[in-house]
C-alpha positions in Angstrom: -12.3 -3.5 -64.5 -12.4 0.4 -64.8 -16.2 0.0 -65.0 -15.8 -0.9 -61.6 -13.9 2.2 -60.2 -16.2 4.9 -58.8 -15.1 8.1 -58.0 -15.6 10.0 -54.4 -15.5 14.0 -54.8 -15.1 15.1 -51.3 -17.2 18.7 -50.8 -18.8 18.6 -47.4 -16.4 20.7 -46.0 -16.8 24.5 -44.3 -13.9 25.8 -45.9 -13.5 27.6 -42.7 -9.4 28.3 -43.5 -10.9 30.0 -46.9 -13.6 32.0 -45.2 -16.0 32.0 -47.7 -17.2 28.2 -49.8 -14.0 28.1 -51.3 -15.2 25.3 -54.0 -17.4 28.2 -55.6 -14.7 30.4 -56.8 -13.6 30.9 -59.8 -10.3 29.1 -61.5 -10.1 28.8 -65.3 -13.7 30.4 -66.2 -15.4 27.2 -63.9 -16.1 26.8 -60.1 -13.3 24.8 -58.4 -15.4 22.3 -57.6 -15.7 21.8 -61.9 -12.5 20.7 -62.1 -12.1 17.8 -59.9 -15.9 16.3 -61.2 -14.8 17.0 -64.6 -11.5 15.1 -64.0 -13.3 12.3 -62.7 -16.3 11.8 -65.1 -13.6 12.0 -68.0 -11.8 8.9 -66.4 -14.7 7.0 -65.0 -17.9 8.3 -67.2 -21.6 7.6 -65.2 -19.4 6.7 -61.9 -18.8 9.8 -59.9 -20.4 10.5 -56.4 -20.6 14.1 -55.1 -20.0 14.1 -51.0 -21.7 17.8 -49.7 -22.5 18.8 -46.9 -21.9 22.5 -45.9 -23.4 24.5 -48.1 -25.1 21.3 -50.1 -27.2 22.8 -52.4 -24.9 25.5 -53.7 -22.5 23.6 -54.2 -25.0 20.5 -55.6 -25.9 23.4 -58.1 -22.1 24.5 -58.9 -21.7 20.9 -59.8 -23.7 21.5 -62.9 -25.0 17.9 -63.6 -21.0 16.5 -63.4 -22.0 14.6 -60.3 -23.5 11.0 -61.5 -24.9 10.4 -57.7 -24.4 13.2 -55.2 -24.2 11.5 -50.9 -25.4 14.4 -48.7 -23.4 14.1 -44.9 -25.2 15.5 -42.3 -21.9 15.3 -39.4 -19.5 16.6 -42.0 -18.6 18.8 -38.8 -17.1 15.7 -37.6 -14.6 15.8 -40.4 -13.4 14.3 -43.5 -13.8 10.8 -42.3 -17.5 10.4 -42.2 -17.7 11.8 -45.6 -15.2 8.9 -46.5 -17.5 6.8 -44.4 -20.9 7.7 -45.4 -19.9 7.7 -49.3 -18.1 4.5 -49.2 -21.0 2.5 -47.6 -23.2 4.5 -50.0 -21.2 2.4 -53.1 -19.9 -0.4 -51.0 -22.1 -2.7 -52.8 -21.1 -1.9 -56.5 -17.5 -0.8 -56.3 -14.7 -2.8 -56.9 -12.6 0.3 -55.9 -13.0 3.6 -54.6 -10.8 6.6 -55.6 -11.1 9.2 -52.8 -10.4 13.0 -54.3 -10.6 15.9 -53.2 -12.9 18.7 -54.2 -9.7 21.3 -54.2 -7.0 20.0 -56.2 -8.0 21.5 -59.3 -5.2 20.3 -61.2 -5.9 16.3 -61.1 -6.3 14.7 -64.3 -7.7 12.3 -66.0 -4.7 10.9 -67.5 -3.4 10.8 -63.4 -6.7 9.3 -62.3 -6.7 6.3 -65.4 -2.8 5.7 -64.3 -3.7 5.3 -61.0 -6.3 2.8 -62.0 -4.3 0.7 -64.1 -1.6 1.0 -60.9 -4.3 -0.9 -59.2 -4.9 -3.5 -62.2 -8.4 -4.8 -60.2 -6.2 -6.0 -57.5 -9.1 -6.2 -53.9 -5.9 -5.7 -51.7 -4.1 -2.7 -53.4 -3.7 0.5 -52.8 -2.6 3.2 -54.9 -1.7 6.8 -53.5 -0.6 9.8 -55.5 2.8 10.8 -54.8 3.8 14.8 -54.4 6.3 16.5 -52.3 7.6 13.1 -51.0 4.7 11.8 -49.2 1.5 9.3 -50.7 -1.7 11.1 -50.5 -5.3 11.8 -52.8 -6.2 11.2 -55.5 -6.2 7.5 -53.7 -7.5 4.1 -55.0 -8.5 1.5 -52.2 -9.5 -2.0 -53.5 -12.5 -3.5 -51.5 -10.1 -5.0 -49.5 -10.5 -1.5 -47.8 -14.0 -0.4 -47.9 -14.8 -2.1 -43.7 -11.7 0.3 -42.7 -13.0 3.3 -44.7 -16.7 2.9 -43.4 -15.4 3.3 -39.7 -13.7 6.6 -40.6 -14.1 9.8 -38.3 -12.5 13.1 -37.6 -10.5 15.1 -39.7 -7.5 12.8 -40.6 -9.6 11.0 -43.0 -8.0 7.8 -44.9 -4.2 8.4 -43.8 -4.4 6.1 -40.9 -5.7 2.7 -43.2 -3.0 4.0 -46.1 -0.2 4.0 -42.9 -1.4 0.9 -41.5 -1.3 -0.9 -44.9 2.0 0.5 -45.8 2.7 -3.0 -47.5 -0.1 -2.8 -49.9 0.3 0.6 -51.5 2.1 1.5 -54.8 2.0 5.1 -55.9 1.8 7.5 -58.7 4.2 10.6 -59.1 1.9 13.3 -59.8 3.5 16.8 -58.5 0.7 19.1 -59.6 -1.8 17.4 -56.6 0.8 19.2 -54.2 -1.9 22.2 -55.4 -4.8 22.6 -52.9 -6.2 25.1 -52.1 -6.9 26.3 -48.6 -7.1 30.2 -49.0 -7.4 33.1 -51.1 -3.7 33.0 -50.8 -3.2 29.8 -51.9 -5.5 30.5 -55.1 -4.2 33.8 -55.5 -0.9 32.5 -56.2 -2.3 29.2 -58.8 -3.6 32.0 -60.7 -0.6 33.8 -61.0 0.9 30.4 -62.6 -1.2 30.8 -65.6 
């Protein structure tokens, strides 16, 4: 039931490792930020929610009509958790499943978000992580099994605790390229250099 899956673009945050609103740079002639909605609207067209926060409406405007519903978090200086929480309650009503993403992984995919969904195969208890550098992180499904846990959510260790305390539930994806965030200039510095 893929028409069931909405996406959650996570992009409330201050950036404050980068220095500057990191998701407005520039990778691949698009704002970072363009690469993770894109991602998501190719796999799950009409079902992607924008979280903002910091910043909102540049970043609302960098989305460039990509976002199908965009959740504004006013504490998103209480960290990554409420912006799990407030945009999981926002869809807790329509979704089937959630898949939690984060604004700077620019080199998610489609093809990696629609594996991961068919990992899931509309199952209300599973979860389905992204594996990279030997540990299960985002992109990460949760069935509505989860969406109670994920509305609770505080601080800045967003989902990890619910995917460690259901460690019986989760299957995973390989997918090395989400290893790529980026935090600084540093860290973009050097993706660019890949090219």
């Amino acid at each position: 039931m893929i028409e069931k899956t909405y996406i959650i673009v996570l992009a409330a945050g201050q950036s404050k490792r980068y220095g500057e609103t990191k998701l407005l740079e520039e990778y691949d002639g698009r704002p970072l930020l363009q690469h993770a909605l894109a991602a998501g609207q190719e796999a799950c067209p009409g079902r992607v929610c924008l979280v903002t926060g910091h910043a909102s409406e540049n970043i609302i405007n960098a989305a460039s009509g990509l976002a199908d519903d965009v959740v504004l978090n006013r504490r998103y200086r209480n960290g990554i958790g409420s912006s799990i929480a407030k945009s999981v309650s926002h869809l807790r009503e329509e979704a089937s499943a959630v898949i939690i993403m984060l604004a700077d992984q620019p080199l998610v995919t489609a093809a990696h978000i629609g594996q991961i969904i068919e990992k899931w195969g509309n199952d209300p208890d599973a979860i389905v992580a992204t594996r990279y550098s030997g540990v299960d992180g985002p992109p990460v499904l949760f069935g509505q099994s989860y969406f109670a846990e994920l509305c609770e959510l505080e601080g800045d260790a967003g989902a990890r605790h619910v995917l460690q305390a259901h460690q019986d539930a989760v299957r995973t994806v390989e997918f090395a390229p989400a290893a790529i965030d980026i935090d600084t200039p540093d860290d973009l510095k050097a993706l660019l250099s890949q090219r």
